[in-house]
PyMOL commands that place a pseudoatom at each C-alpha (Angstrom):
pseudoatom trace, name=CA, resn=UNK, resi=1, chain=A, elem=C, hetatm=0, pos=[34.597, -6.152, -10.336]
pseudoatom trace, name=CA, resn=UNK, resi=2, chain=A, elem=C, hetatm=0, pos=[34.274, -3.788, -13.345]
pseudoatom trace, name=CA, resn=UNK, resi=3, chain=A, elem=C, hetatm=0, pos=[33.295, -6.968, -15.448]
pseudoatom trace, name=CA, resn=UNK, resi=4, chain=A, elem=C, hetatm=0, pos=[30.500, -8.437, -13.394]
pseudoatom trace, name=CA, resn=UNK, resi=5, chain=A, elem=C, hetatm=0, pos=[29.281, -4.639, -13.147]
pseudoatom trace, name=CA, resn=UNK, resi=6, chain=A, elem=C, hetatm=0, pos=[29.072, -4.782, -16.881]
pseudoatom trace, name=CA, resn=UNK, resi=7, chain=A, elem=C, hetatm=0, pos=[27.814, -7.818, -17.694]
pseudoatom trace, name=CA, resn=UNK, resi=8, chain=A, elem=C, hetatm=0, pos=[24.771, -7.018, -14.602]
pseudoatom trace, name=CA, resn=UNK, resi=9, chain=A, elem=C, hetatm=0, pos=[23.725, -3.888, -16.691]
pseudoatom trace, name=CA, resn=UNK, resi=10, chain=A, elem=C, hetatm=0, pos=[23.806, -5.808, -20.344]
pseudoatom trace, name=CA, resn=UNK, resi=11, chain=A, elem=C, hetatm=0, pos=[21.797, -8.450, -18.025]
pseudoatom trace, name=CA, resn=UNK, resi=12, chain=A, elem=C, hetatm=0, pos=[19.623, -5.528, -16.848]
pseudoatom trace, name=CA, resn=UNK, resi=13, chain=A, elem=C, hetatm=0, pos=[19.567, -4.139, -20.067]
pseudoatom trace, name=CA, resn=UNK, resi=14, chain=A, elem=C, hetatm=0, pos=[18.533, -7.308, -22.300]
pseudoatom trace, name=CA, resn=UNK, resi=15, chain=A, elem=C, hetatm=0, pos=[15.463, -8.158, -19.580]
pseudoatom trace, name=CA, resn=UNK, resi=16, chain=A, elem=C, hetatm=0, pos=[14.451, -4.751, -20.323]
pseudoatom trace, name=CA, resn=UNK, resi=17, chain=A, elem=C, hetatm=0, pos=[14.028, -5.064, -24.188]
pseudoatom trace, name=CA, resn=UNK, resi=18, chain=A, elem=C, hetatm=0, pos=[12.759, -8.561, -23.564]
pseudoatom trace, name=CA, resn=UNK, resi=19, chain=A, elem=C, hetatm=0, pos=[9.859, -7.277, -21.681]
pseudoatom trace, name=CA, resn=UNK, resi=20, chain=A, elem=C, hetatm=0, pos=[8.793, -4.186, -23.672]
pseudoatom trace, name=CA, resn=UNK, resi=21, chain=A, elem=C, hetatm=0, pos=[9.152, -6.909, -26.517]
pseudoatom trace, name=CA, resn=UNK, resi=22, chain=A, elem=C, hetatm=0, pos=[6.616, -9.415, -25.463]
pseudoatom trace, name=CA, resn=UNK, resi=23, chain=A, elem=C, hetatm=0, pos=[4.604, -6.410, -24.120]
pseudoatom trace, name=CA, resn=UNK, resi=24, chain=A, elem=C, hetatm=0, pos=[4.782, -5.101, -27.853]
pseudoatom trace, name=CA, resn=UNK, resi=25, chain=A, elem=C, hetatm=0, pos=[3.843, -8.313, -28.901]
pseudoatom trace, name=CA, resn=UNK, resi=26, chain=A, elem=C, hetatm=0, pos=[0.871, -8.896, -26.493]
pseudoatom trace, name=CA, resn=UNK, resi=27, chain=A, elem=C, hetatm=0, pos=[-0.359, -5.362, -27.436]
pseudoatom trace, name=CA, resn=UNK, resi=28, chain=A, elem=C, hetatm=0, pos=[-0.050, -6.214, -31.048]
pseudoatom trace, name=CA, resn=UNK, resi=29, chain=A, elem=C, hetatm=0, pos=[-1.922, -9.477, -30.641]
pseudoatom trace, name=CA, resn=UNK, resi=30, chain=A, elem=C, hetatm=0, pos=[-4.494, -7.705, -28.732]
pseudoatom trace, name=CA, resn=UNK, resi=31, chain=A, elem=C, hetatm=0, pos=[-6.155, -6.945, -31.412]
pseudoatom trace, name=CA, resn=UNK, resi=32, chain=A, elem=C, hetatm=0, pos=[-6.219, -10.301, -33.162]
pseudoatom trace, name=CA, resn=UNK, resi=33, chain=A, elem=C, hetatm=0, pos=[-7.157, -11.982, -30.031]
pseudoatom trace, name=CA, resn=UNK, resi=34, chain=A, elem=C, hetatm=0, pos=[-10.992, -11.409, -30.764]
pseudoatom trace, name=CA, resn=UNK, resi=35, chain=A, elem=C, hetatm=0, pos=[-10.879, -12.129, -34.217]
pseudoatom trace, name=CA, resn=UNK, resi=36, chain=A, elem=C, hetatm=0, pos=[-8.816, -15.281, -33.839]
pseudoatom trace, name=CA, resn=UNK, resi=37, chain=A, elem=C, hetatm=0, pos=[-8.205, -16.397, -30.496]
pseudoatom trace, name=CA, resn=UNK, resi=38, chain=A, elem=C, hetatm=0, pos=[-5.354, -16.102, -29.272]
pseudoatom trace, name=CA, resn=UNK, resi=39, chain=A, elem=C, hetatm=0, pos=[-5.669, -15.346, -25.929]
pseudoatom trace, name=CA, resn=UNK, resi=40, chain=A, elem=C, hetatm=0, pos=[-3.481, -17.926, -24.346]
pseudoatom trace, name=CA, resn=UNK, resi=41, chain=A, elem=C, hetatm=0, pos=[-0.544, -16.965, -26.206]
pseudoatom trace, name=CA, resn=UNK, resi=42, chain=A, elem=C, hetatm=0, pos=[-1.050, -13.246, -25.593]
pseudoatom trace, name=CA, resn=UNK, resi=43, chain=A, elem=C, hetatm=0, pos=[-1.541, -14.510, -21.863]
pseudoatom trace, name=CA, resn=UNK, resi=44, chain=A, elem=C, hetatm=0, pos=[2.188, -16.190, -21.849]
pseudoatom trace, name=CA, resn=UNK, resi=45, chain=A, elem=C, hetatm=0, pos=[3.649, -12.690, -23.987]
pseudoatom trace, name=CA, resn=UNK, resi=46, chain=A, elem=C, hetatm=0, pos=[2.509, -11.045, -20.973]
pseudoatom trace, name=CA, resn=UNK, resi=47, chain=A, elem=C, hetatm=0, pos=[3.491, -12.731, -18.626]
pseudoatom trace, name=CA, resn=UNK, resi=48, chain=A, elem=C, hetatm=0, pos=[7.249, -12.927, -20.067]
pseudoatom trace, name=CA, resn=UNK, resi=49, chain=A, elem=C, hetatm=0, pos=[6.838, -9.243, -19.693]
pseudoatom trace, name=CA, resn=UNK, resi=50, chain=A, elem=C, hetatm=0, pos=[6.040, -8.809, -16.097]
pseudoatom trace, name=CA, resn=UNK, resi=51, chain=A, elem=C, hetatm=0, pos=[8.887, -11.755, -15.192]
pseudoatom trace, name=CA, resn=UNK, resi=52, chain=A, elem=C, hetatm=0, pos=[11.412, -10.420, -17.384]
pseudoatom trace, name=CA, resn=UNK, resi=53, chain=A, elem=C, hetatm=0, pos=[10.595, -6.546, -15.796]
pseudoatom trace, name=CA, resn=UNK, resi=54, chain=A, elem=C, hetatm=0, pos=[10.937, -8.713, -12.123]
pseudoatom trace, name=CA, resn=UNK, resi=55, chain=A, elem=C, hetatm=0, pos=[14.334, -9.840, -12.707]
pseudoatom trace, name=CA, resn=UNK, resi=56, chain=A, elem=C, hetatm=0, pos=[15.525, -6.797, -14.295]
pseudoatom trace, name=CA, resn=UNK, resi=57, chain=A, elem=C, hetatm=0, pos=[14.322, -5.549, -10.797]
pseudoatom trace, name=CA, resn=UNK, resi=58, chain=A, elem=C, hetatm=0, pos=[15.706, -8.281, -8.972]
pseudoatom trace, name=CA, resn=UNK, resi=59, chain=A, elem=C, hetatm=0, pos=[19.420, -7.918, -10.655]
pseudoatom trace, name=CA, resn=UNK, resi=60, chain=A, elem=C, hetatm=0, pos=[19.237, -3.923, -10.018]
pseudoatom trace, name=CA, resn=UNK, resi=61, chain=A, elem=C, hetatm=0, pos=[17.957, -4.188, -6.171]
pseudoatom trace, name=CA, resn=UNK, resi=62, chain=A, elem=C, hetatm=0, pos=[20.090, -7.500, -5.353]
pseudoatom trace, name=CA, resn=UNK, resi=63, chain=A, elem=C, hetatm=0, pos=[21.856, -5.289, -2.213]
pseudoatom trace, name=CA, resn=UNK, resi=64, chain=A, elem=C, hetatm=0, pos=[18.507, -4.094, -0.740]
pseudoatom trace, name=CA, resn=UNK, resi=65, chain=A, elem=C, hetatm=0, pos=[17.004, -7.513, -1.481]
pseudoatom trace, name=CA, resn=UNK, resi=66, chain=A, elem=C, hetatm=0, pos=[19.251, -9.251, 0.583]
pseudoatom trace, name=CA, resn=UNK, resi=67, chain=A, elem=C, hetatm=0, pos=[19.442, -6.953, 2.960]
pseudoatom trace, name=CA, resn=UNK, resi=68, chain=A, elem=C, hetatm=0, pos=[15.551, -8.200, 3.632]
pseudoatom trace, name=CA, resn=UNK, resi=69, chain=A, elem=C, hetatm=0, pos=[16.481, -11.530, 3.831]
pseudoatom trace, name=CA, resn=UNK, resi=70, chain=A, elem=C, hetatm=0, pos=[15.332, -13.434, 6.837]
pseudoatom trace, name=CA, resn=UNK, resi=71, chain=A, elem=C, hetatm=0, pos=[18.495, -16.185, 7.253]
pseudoatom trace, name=CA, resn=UNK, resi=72, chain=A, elem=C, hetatm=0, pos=[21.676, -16.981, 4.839]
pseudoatom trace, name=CA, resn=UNK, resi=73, chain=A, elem=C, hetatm=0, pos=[19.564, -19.400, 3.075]
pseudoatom trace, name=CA, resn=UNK, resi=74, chain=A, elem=C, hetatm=0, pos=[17.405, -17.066, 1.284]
pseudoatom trace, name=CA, resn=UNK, resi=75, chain=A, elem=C, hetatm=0, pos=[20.327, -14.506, 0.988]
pseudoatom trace, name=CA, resn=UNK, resi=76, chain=A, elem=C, hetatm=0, pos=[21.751, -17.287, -0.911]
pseudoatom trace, name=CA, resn=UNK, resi=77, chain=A, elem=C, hetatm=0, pos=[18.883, -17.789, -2.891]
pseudoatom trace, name=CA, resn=UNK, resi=78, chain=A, elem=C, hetatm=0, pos=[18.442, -14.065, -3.642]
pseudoatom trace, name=CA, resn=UNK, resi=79, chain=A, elem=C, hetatm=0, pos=[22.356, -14.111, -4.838]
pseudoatom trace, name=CA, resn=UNK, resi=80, chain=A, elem=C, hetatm=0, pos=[22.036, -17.314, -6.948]
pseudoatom trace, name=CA, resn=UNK, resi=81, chain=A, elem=C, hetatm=0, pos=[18.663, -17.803, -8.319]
pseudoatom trace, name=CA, resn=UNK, resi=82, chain=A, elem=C, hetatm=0, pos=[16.691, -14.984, -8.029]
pseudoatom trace, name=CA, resn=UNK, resi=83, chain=A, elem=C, hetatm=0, pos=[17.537, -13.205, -10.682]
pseudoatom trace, name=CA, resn=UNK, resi=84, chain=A, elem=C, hetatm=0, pos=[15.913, -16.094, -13.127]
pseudoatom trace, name=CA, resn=UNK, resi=85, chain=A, elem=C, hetatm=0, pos=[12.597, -14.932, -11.762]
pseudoatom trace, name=CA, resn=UNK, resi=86, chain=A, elem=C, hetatm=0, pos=[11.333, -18.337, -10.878]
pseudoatom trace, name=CA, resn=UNK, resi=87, chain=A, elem=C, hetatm=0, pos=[7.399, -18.126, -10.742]
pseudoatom trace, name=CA, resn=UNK, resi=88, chain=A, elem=C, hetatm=0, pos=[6.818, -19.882, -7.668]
pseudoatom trace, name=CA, resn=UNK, resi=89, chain=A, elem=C, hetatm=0, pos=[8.765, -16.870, -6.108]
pseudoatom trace, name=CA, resn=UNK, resi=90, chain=A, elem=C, hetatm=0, pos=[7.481, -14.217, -8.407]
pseudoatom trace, name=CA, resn=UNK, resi=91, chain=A, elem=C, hetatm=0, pos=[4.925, -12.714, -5.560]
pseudoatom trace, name=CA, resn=UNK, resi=92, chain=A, elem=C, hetatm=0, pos=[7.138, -13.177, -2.613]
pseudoatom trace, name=CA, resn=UNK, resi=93, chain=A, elem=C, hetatm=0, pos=[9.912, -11.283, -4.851]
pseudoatom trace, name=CA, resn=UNK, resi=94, chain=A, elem=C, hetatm=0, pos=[7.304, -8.582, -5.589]
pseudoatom trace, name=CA, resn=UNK, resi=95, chain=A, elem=C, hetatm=0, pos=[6.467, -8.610, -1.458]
pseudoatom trace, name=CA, resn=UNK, resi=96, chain=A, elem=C, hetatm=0, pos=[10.144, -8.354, -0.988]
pseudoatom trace, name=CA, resn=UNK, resi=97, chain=A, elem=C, hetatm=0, pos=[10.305, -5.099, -3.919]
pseudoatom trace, name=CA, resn=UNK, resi=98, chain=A, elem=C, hetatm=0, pos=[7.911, -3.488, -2.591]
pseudoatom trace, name=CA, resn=UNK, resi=99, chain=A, elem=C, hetatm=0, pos=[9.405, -3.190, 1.082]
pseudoatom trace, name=CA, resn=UNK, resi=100, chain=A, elem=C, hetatm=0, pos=[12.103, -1.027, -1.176]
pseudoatom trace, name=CA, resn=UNK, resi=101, chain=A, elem=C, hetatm=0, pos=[9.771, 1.106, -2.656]
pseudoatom trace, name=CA, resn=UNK, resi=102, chain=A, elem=C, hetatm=0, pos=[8.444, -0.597, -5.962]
pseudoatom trace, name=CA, resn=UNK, resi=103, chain=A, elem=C, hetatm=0, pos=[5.124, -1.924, -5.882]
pseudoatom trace, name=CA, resn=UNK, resi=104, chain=A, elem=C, hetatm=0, pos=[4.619, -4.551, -8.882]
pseudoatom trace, name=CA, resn=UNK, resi=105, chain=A, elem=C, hetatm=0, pos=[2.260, -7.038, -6.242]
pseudoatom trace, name=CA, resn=UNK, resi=106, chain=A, elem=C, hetatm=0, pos=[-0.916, -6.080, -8.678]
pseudoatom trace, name=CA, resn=UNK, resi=107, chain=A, elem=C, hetatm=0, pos=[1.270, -6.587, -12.517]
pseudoatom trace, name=CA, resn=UNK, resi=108, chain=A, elem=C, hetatm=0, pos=[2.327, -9.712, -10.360]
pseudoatom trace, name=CA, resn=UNK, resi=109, chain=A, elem=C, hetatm=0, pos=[-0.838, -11.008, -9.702]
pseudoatom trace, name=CA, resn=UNK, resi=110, chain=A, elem=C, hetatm=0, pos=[-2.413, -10.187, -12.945]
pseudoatom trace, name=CA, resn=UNK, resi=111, chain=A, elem=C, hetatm=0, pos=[0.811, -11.473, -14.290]
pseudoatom trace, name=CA, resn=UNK, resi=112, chain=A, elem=C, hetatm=0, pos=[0.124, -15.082, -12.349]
pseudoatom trace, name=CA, resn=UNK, resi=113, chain=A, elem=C, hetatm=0, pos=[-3.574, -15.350, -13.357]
pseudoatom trace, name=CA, resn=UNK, resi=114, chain=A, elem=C, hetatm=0, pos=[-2.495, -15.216, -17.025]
pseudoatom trace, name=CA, resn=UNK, resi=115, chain=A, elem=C, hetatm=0, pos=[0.005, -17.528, -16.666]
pseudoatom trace, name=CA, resn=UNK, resi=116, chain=A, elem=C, hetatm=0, pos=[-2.878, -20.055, -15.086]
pseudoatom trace, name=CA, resn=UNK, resi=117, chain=A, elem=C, hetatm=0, pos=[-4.831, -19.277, -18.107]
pseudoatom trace, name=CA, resn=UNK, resi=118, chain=A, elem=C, hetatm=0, pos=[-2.067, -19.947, -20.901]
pseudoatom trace, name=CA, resn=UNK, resi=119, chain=A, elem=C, hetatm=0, pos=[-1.668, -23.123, -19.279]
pseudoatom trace, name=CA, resn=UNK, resi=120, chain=A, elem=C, hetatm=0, pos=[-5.531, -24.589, -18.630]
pseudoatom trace, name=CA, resn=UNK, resi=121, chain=A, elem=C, hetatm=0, pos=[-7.871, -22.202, -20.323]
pseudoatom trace, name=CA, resn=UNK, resi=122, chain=A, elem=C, hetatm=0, pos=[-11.108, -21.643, -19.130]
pseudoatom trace, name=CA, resn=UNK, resi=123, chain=A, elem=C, hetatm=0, pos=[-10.596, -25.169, -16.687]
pseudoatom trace, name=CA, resn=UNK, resi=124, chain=A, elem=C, hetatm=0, pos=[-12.759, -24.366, -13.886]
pseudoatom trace, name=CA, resn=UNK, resi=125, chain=A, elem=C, hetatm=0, pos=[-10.901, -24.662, -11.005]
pseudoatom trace, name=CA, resn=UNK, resi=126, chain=A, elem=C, hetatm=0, pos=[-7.384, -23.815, -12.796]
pseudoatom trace, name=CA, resn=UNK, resi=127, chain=A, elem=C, hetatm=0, pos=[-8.627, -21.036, -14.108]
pseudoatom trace, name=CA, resn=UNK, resi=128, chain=A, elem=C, hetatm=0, pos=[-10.234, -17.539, -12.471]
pseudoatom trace, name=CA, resn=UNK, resi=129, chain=A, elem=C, hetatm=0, pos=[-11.398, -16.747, -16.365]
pseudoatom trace, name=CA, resn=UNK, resi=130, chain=A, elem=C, hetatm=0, pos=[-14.975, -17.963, -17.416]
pseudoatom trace, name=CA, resn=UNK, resi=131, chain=A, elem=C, hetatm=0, pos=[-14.684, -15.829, -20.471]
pseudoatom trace, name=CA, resn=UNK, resi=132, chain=A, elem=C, hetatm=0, pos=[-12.270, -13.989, -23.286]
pseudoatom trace, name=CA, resn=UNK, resi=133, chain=A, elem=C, hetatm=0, pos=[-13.373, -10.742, -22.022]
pseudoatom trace, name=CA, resn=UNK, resi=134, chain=A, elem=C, hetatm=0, pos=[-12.201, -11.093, -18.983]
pseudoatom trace, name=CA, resn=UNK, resi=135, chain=A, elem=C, hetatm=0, pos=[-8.591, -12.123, -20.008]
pseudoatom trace, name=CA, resn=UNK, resi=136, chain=A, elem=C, hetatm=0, pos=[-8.862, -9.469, -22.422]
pseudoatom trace, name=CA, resn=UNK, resi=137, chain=A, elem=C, hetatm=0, pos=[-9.637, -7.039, -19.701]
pseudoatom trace, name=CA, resn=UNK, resi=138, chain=A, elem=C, hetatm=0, pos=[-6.785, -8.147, -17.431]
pseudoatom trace, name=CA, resn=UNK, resi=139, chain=A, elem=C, hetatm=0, pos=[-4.113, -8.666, -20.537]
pseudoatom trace, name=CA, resn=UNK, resi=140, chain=A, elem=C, hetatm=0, pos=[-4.885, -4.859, -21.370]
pseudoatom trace, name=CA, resn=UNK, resi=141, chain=A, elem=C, hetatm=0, pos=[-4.389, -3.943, -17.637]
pseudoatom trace, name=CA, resn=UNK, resi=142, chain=A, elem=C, hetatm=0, pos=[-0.795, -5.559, -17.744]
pseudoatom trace, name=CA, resn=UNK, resi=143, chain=A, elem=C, hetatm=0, pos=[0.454, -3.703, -20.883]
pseudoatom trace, name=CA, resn=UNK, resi=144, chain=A, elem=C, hetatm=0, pos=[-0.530, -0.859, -19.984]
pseudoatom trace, name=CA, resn=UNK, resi=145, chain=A, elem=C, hetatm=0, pos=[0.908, -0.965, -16.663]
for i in range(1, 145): cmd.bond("trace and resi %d" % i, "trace and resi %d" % (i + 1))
show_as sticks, trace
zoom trace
């Protein structure tokens, strides 16, 4: 047991560094973003951040988590796959954090809007973004939070 304690905190530990990394990196490209555009890759930095923090999360609340769970199927799923932070269950694992007392629905959402923009830019209708500013605005928001 003492092993798969261990190797859950170097787990814990290395999602940790990974997202004040890509937060450092966002925050450094911040800055550059106006002068060269690069707000879609400063969009997917942050991102990283918020799912890396979410599975460091995940990994360190597994016993509470699954205590939430509805049936064994998403016990299961909480056991075997949550912890990779997929995003398609990145707001119903922030729902399910903050019935335990940590409340990461907002990062999450800001977190998910970026994500759309990395992907299709200013697409309207795949996009909530119109302009830089307003990606700016929200990619700010996330590293600071």
């Amino acid at each position: 047991m003492k092993e798969i304690y261990k190797i859950r905190e170097e787990y814990v530990e290395a999602r940790i560094i990974e997202s004040l990394s890509d937060l450092l990196l966002a925050r450094f490209m911040e800055g550059r973003v106006q002068k060269e555009g690069y707000t879609r890759n400063s969009a997917g930095k942050a991102f990283s951040a918020v799912k890396a923090l979410l599975s460091a999360f995940v990994v360190t609340k597994e016993d509470k988590l699954v205590d939430l769970a509805k049936d064994d199927r998403e016990k299961k799923w909480i056991k075997e796959k949550a912890h990779v932070v997929p995003t398609h269950g990145m707001y119903g694992l922030a729902q399910m954090l903050k019935k335990i007392g940590i409340d990461v629905i907002n990062l999450v959402n800001y977190a998910l809007d970026l994500h759309e923009y990395q992907h299709n830019g200013f697409e309207p209708g795949f996009s909530k973004y119109t302009k830089k500013g307003q990606v700016l605005e929200d990619l700010i928001t996330v590293v600071k939070e």
